[in-house]
GUMAR-766216 format. One record per residue (C-alpha): residue in three letters; x, y, z. Coordinates in Angstrom, 1 decimal. Layout:
BEGIN
<node 'Ala'; <X; Y; Z>>;
...
END
This chain:
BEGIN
<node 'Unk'; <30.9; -61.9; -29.5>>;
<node 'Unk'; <33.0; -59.2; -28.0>>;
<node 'Unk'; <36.3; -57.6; -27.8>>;
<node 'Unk'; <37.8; -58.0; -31.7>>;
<node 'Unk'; <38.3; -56.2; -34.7>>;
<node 'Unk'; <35.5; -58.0; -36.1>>;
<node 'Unk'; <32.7; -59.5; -33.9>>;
<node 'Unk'; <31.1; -62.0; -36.9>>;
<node 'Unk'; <33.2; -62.2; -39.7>>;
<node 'Unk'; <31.1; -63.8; -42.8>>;
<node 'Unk'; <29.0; -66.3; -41.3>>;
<node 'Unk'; <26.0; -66.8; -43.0>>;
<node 'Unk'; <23.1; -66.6; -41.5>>;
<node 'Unk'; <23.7; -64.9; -39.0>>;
<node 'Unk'; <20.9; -65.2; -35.7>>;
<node 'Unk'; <20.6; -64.7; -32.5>>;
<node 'Unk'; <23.3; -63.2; -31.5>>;
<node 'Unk'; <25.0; -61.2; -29.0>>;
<node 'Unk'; <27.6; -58.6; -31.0>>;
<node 'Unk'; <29.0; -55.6; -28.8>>;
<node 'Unk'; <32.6; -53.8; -27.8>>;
<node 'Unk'; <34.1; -54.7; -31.3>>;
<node 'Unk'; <35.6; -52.8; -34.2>>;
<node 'Unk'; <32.5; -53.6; -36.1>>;
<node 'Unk'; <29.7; -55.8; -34.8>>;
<node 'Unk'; <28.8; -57.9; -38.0>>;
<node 'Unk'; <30.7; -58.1; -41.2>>;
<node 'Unk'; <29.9; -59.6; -44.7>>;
<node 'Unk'; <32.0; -58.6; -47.1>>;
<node 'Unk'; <32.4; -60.7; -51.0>>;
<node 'Unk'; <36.1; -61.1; -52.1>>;
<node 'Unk'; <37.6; -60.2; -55.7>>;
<node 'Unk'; <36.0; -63.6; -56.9>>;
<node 'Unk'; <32.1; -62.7; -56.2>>;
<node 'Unk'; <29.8; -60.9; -54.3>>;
<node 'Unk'; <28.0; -62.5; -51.0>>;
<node 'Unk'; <24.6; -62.6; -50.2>>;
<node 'Unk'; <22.9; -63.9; -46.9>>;
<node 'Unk'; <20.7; -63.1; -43.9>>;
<node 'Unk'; <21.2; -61.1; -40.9>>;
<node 'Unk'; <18.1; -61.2; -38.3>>;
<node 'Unk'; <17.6; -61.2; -34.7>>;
<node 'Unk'; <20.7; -60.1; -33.2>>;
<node 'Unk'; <21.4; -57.6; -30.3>>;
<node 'Unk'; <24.3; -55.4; -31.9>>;
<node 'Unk'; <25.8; -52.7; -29.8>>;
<node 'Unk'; <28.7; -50.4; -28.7>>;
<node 'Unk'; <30.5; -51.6; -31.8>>;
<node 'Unk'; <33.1; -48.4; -32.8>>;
<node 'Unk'; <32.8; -48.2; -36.5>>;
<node 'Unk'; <30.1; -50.0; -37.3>>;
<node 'Unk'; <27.3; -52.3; -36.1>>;
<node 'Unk'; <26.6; -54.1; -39.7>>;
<node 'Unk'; <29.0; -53.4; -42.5>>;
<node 'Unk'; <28.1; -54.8; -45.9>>;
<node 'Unk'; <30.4; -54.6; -49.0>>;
<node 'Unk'; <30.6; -56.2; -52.2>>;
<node 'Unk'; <27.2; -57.9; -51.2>>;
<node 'Unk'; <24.0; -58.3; -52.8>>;
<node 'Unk'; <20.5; -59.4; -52.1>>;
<node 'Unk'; <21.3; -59.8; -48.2>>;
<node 'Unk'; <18.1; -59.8; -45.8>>;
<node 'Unk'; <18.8; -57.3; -42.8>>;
<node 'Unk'; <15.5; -58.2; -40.8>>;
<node 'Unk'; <14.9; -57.9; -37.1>>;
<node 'Unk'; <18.3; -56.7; -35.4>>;
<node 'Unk'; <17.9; -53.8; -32.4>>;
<node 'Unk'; <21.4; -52.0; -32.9>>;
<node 'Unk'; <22.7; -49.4; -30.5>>;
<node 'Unk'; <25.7; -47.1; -31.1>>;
<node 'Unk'; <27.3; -44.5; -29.1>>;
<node 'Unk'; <29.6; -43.8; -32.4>>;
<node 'Unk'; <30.1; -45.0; -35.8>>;
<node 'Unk'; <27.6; -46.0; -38.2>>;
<node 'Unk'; <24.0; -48.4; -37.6>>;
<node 'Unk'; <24.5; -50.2; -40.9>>;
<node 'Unk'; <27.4; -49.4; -43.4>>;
<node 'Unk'; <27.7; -50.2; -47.0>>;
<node 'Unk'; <30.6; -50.1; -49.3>>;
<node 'Unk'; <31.6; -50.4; -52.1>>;
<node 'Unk'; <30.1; -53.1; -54.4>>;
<node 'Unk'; <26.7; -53.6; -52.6>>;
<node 'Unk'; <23.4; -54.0; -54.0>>;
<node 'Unk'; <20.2; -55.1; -53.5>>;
<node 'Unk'; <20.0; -55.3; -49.9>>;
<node 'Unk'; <16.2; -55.6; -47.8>>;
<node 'Unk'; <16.2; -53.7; -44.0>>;
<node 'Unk'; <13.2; -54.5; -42.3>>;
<node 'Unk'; <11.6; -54.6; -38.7>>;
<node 'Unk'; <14.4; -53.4; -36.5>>;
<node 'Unk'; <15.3; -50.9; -34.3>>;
<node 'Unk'; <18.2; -48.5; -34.6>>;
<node 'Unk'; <19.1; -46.4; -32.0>>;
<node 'Unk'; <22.2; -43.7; -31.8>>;
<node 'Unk'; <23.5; -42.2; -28.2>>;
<node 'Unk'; <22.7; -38.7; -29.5>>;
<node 'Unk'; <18.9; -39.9; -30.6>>;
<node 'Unk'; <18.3; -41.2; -27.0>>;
<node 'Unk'; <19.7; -37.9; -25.1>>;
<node 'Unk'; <16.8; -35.6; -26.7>>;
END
């Protein structure tokens, strides 16, 4: 997924993906009638400009095994109304980190 405002917009789960050159790379984000929960593992995420994995009004969603690379923005974002997240096992790597 490449090129949008929004590379995956809710999908749940989401695996195995390809996410770069978007807005923000993965999205999952509740609506005024609840919160959303879900799973988010072993994706290649990059070169997204805000944000690689934005979260909001979500709870008790599994961030497990992703390799994100950003130039700008943020690795993982989370907003308003999120909770209970688990990050595990992945690797997170900004353009400043890799020019030391």
């Amino acid at each position: 997924m490449f090129a949008n405002d929004v590379g995956i917009d809710n999908a749940n789960p989401v695996r195995n993906n390809e996410v770069y050159s978007n807005r923000i790379g993965i999205q999952l984000a509740g609506r005024s009638s609840g919160s959303v929960s879900g799973e988010i593992s072993n994706n290649l995420i990059y070169a997204n400009r805000e944000a690689a994995i934005l979260l909001s009004i979500a709870s008790s969603v599994q961030v497990v095994n992703n390799t994100i690379y950003q130039s700008a923005g943020d690795g993982t974002r989370t907003a308003v109304g999120h909770r209970g997240s688990r990050h595990a096992s992945g690797v997170l790597r900004r353009h400043k980190d890799l020019d030391r």
